[in-house]
C-alpha positions as CSV (number, residue, x, y, z in Angstrom):
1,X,-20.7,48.3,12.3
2,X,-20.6,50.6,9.5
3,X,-20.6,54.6,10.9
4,X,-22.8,56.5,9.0
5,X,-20.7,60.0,7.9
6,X,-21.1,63.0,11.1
7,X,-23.0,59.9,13.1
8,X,-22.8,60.0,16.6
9,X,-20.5,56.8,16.2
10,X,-18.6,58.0,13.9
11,X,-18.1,61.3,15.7
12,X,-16.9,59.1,18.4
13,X,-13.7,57.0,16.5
14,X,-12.8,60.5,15.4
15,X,-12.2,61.7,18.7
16,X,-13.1,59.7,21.4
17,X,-9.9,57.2,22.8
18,X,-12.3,55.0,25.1
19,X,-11.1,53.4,28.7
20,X,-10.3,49.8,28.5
21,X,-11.0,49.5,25.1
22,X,-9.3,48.0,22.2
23,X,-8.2,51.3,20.2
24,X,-8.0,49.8,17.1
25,X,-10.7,47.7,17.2
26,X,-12.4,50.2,18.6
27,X,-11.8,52.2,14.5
28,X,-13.4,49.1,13.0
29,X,-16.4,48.1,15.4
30,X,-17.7,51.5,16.6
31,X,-19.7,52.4,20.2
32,X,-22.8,51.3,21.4
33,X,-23.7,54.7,22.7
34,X,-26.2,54.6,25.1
35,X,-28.5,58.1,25.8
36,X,-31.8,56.6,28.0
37,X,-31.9,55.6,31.6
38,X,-34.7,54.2,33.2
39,X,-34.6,51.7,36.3
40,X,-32.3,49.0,35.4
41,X,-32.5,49.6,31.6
42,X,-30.8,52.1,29.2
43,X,-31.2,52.6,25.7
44,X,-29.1,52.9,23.1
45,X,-29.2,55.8,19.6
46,X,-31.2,53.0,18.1
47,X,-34.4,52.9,20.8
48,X,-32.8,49.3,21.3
49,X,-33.9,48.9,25.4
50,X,-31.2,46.5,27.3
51,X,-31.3,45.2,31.5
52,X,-28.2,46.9,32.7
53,X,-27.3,43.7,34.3
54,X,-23.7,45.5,35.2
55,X,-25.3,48.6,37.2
56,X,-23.2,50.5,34.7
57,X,-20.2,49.7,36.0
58,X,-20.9,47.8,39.4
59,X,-22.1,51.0,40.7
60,X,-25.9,52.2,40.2
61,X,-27.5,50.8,42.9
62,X,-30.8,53.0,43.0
63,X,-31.0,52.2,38.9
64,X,-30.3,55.1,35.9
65,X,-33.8,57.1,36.8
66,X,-33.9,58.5,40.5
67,X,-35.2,61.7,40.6
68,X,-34.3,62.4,44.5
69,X,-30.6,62.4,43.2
70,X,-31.7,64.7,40.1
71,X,-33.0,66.8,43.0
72,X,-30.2,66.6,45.4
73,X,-27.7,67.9,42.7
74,X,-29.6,71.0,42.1
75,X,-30.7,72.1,45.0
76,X,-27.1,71.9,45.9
77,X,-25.7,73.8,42.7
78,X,-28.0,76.5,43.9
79,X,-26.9,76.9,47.6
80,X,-23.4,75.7,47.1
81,X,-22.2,75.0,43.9
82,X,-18.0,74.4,44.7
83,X,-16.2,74.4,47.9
84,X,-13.2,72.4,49.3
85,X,-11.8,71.1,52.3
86,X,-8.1,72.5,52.0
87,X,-6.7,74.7,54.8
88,X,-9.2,74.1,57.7
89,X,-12.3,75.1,54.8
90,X,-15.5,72.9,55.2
91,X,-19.2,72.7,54.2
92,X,-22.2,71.5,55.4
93,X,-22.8,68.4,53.2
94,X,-18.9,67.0,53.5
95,X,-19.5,66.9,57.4
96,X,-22.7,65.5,57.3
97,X,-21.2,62.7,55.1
98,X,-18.5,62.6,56.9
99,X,-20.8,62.0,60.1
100,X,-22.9,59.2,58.4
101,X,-20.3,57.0,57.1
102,X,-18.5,56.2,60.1
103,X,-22.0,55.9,61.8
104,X,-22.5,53.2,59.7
105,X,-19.1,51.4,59.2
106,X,-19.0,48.1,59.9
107,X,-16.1,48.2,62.4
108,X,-15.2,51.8,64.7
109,X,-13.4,54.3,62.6
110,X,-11.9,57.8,62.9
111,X,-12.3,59.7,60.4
112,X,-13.0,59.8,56.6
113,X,-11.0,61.4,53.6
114,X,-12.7,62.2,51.0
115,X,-11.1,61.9,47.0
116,X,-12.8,61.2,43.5
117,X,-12.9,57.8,42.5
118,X,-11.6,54.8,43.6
119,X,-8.3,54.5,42.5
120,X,-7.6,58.0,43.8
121,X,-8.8,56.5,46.8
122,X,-6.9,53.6,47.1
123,X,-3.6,55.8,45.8
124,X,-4.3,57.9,48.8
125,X,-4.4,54.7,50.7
126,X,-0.8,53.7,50.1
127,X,0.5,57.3,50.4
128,X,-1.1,57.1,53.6
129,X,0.6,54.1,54.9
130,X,3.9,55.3,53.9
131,X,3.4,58.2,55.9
132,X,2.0,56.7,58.8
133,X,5.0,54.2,58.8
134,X,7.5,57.5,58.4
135,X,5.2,58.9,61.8
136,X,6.0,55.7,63.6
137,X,10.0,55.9,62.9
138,X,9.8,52.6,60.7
139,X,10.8,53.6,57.4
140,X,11.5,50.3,56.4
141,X,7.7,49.2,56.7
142,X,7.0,50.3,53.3
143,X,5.5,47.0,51.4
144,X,2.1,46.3,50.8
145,X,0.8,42.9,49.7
146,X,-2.0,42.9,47.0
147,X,-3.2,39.5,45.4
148,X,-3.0,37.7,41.9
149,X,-6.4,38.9,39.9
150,X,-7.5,41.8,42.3
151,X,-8.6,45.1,41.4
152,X,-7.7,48.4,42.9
153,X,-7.7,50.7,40.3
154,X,-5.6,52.5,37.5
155,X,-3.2,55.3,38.8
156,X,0.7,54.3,38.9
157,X,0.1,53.2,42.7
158,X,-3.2,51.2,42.7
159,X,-2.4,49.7,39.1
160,X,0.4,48.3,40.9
161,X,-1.9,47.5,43.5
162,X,-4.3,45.5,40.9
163,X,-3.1,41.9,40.2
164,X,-4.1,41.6,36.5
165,X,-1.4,41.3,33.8
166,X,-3.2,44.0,31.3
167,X,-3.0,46.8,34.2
168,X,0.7,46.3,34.1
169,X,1.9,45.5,30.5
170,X,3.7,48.6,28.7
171,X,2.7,50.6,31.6
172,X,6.1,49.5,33.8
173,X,4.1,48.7,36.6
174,X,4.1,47.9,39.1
175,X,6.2,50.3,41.0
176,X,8.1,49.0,44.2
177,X,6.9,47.9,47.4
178,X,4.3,46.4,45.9
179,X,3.8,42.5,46.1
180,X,1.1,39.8,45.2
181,X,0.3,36.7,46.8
182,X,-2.2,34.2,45.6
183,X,-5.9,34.3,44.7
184,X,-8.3,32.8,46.6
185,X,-10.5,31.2,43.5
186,X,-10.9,27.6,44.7
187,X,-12.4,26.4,41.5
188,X,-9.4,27.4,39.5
189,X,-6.6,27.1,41.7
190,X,-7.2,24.4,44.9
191,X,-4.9,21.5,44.5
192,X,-7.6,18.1,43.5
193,X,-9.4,16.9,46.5
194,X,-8.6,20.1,48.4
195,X,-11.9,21.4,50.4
196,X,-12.5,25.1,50.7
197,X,-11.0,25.5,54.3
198,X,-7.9,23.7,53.5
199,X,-7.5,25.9,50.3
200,X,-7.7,28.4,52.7
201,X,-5.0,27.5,54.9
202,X,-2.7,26.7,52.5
203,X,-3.3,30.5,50.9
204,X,-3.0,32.0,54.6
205,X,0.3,29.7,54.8
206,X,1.5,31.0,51.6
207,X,1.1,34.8,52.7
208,X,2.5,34.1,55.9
209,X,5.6,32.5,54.5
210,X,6.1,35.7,51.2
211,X,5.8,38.3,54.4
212,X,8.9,36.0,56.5
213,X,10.5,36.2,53.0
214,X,10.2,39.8,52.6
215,X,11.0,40.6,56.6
216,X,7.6,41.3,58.9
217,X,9.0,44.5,59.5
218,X,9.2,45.8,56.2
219,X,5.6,44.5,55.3
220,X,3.6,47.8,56.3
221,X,-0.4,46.6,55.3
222,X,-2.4,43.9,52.9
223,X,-5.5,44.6,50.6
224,X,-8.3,42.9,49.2
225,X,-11.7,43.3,47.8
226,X,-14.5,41.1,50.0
227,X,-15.7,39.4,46.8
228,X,-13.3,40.1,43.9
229,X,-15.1,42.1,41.1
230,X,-13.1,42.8,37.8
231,X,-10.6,39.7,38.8
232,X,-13.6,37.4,37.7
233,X,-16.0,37.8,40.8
234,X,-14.0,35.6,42.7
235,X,-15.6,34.6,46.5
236,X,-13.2,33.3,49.1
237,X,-13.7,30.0,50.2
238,X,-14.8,29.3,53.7
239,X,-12.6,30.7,56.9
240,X,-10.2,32.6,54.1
241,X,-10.6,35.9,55.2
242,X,-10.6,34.8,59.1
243,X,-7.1,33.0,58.2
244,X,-5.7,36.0,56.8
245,X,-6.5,38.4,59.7
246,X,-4.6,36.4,61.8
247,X,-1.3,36.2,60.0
248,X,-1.9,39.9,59.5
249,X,-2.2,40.4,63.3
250,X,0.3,38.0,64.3
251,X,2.8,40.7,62.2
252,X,1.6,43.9,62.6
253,X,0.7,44.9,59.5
254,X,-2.6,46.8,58.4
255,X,-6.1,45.7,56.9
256,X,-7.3,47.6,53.7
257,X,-10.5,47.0,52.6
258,X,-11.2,47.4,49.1
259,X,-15.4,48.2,49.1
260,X,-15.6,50.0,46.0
261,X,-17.7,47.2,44.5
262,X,-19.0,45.4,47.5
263,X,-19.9,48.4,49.6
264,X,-23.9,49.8,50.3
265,X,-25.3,46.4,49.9
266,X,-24.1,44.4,46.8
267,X,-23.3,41.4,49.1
268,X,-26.5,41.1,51.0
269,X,-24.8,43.4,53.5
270,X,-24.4,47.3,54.1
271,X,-20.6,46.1,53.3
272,X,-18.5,42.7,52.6
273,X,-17.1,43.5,55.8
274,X,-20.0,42.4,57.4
275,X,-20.5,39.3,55.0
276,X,-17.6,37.7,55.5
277,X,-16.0,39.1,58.8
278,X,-13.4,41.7,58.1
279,X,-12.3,43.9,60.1
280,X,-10.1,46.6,58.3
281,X,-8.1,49.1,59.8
282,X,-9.0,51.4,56.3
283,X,-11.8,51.0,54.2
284,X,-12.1,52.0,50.6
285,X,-15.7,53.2,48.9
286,X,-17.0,54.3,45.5
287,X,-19.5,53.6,43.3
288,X,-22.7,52.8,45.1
289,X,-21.4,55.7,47.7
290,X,-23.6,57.9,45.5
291,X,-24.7,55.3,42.4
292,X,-22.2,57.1,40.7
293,X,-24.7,59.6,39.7
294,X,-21.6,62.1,40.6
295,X,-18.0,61.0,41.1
296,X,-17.1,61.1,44.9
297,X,-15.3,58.5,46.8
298,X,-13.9,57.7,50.4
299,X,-11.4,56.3,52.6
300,X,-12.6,55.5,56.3
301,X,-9.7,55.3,58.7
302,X,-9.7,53.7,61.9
303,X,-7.7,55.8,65.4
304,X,-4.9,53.1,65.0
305,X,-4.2,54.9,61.4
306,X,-5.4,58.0,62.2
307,X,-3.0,59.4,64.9
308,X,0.0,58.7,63.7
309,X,-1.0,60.9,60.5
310,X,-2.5,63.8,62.7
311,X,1.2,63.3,64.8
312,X,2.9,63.7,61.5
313,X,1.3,66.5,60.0
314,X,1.8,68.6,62.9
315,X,5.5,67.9,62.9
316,X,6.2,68.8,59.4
317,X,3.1,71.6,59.5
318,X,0.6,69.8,57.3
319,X,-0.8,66.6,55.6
320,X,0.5,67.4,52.0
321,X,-2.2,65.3,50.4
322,X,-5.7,66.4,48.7
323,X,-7.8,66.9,45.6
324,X,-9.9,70.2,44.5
325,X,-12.8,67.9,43.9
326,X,-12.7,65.9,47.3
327,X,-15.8,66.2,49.0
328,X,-17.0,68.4,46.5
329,X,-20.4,69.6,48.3
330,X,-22.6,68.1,44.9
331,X,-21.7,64.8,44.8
332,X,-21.6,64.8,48.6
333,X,-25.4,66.1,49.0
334,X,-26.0,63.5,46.2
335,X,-24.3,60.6,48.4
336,X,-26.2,61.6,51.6
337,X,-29.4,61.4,49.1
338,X,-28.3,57.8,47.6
339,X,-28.4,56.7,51.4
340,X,-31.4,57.9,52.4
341,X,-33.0,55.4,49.1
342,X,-30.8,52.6,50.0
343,X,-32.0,52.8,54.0
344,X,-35.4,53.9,53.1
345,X,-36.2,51.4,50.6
346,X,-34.4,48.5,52.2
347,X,-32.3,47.9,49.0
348,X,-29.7,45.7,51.1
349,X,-32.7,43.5,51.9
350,X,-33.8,43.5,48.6
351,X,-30.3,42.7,47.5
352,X,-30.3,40.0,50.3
353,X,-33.3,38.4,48.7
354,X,-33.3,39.0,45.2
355,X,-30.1,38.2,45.2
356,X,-30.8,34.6,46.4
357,X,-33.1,34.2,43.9
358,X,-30.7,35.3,41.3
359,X,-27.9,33.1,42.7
360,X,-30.5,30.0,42.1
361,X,-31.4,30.9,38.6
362,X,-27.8,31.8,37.7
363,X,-27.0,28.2,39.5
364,X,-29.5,26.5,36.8
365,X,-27.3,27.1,34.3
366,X,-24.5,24.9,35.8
367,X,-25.7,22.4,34.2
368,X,-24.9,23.8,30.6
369,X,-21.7,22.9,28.2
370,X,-20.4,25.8,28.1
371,X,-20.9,26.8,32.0
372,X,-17.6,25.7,34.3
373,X,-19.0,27.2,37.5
374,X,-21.1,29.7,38.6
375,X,-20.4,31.5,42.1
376,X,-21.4,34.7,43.8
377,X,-23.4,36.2,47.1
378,X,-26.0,38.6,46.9
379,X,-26.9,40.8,43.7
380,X,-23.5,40.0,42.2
381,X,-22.0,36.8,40.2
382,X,-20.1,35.5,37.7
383,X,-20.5,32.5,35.0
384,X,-17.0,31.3,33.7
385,X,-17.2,29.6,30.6
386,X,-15.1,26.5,29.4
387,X,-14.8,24.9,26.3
388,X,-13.9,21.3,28.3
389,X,-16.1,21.1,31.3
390,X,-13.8,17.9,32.1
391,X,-10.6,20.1,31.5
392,X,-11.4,23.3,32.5
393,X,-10.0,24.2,29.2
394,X,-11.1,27.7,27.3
395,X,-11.8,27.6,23.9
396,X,-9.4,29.0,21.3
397,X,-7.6,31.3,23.6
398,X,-8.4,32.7,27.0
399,X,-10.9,35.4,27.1
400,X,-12.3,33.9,23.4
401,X,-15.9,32.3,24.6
402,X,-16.0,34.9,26.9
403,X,-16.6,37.8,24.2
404,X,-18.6,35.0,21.7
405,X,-21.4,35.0,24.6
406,X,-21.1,38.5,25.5
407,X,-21.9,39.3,22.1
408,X,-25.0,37.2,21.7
409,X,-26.0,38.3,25.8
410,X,-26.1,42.1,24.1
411,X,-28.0,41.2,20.7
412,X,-30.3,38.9,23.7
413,X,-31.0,42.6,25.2
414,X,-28.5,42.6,28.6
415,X,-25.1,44.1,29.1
416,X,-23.1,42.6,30.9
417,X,-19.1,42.2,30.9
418,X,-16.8,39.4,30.4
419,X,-13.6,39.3,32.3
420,X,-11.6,36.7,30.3
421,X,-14.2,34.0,30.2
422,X,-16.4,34.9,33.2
423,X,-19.6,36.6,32.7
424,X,-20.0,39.5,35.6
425,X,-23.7,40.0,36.7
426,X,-24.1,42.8,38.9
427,X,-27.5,45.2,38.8
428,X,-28.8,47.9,40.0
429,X,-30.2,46.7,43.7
430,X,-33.6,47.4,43.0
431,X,-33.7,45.0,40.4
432,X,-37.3,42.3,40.9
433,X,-37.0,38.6,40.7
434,X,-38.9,38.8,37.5
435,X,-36.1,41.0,36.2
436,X,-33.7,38.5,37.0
437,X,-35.9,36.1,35.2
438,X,-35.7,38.2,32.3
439,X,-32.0,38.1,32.5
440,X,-31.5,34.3,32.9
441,X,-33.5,33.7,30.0
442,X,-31.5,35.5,27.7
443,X,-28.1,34.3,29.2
444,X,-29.4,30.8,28.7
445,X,-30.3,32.3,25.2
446,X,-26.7,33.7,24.7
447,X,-25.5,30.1,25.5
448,X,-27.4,28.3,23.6
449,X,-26.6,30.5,20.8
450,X,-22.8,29.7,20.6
451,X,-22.9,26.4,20.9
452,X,-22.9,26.2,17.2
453,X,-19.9,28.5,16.6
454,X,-18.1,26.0,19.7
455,X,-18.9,23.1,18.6
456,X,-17.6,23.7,15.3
């Protein structure tokens, strides 16, 4: 693009430096700044009207125009506009948040701490463990074990914590105690002729064997996302996470559930937990916790957890941990809202159903040279691209037919978001099957559109 003088794009070169963003490319290319929301759409400076076919960024479940969020915000600003939970302080919309959430986790839990996004919530997560280990006089029990391509956020800790090479480049990450194990992506990484549920023991052999390696009693807890998200939307193969959880029993070590993408319906399911029977001894949520009209996220802790820290705290006189902003009594009042609409309106159904159909549409597209596979559950999916169906091979370099179809998906009118060469699909859960329709069509467009430029 070329930035008109003062523009709102070039404004934003001058002094914007943009998240995950190429910062010199960034200088050349420009934003697309976006400044409409309505349902699953937005609109950019231009009037140009897109399906938002990343919910932003996995996270708007009730779409980009709910007024009973509006609502919730400002009747809360009036009554309450700041409080915190520090030093025994409370408010009315943290408890009753509080209250709901484990009311509706999919396994018991204790309590819930409240932070700001979720890689302050998975941070807290591992400071956590640490502590709880220190409670339980193992101070050796310090590693965690993360996996190859997932995604647990940017702070020094959950960085380290993510599997994805880009997270830790020039940042000297990760940090210790951190460890990865494999990634449970059959289509690129099963041996030939392996089926899903051999894959699957072979991974649960390979983590069994790293935590002997490492010594079981140094191994303190493993996490992973139900579906991957940023990793490629990755979805185990059959009996994975049900292999897992039995290593992790057989050695002690604790379950962390990574929901911040999968959580408040995306998989067809209130959480992935349910989906694909996991049962977490902390659970991590974001996002859709309030359709990220407001930032506010949450760890759910189980008793097994939980006591040791409350044993721990009183010894030393508190739990030295906490942010100004956790369970800030806004975004709180907006989350309570967000899960009134999701329950009210039956968006997990809808997500349940639509989501099949979008799954079938998506699966039409197999069949194209460019498409290696397409996988996913519910209202979210991903399309990997290949240059060499045969081969598996990318074109150019990795990540290189990913952003050539990107491109033609947002001149086709749909954002979506290319991790490497896999498409993400991911909307707002009240999206309609004519919606997704409307989608397909212009990913088939998108395709069809760069065949030229592969070919060639």
């Amino acid at each position: 693009m070329t930035a008109q003088p003062n523009s709102v794009e070039a404004r934003d070169i001058s002094y914007h430096m943009h998240s995950y963003t190429n910062a010199r490319r960034h200088e050349e290319i420009g934003p697309l700044v976006i400044e409409k929301g309505d349902g699953i759409y937005v609109e950019d400076a231009s009037g140009k009207r897109y399906i938002e076919a990343m919910a932003g960024l996995w996270s708007v479940a009730v779409g980009f125009s709910e007024q009973r969020l509006v609502d919730a915000a400002t009747r809360q600003m009036k009554q309450l506009p700041f409080y915190h939970n520090f030093t025994h302080k409370s408010h009315a919309p943290v408890i009753d948040l509080a209250e709901k959430l484990v009311s509706i986790a999919p396994v018991p839990m204790s309590k819930v701490f409240f932070t700001n996004s979720g890689s302050e919530a998975n941070d807290t997560a591992m400071k956590m463990i640490w502590y709880r280990s220190n409670a339980l006089g193992q101070p050796q029990k310090k590693k965690i074990i993360s996996r190859k391509r997932g995604y647990h956020g940017v702070t020094i800790a959950s960085a380290s914590l993510t599997g994805l090479p880009n997270n830790h480049i020039s940042f000297d990450l990760p940090i210790a105690n951190v460890i990865h194990t494999g990634t449970p992506h059959h289509y690129r990484d099963a041996q030939p002729g392996e089926s899903e549920e051999a894959f699957a023991t072979r991974l649960a052999d390979e983590l069994e064997q790293l935590i002997l390696a490492e010594g079981p009693d140094t191994v303190a807890a493993f996490i992973g996302e139900p579906v991957m998200g940023a990793g490629g939307v990755v979805v185990p193969p059959a009996t994975y996470w049900e292999k897992i959880q039995a290593v992790l029993a057989k050695y002690d070590i604790l379950l962390v559930a990574d929901e911040v993408i999968c959580g408040f319906g995306r998989t067809g399911s209130m959480f992935g937990c349910e989906t694909f029977g996991i049962r977490p001894d902390i659970l991590v949520m974001s996002k859709q916790l309030s359709s990220s009209y407001l930032p506010i996220s949450a760890l759910l802790i189980n008793d097994r957890v939980y006591q040791p820290l409350a044993d721990e705290s009183n010894r030393i006189g508190t739990f030295g941990h906490g942010y100004t902003a956790g369970g800030h009594p806004v975004p709180a009042a907006v989350a309570l809202e967000n899960l009134r609409i999701i329950e009210e309106n039956d968006l997990v159904g809808n997500a349940k159903r639509v989501g099949a159909h979008m799954q079938k549409r998506l699966r039409e597209l197999a069949d194209h040279e460019l498409v290696g596979e397409v996988r996913g559950v519910g209202l979210i999916a991903g399309v990997e691209l290949v240059a060499d169906k045969a081969t598996r091979a990318p074109w150019k370099n990795a990540g290189a037919l990913g952003l050539l179809v990107n491109g033609h998906l947002q001149e086709n009118g749909v954002i979506s978001r290319n991790m490497g060469d896999t498409l993400g699909f991911c909307p707002p859960l009240i999206i309609t099957e004519s919606q997704v329709d409307d989608m397909v069509a212009a990913v088939k467009k998108a395709l069809d559109a760069s065949l030229p430029e592969v070919r060639g």
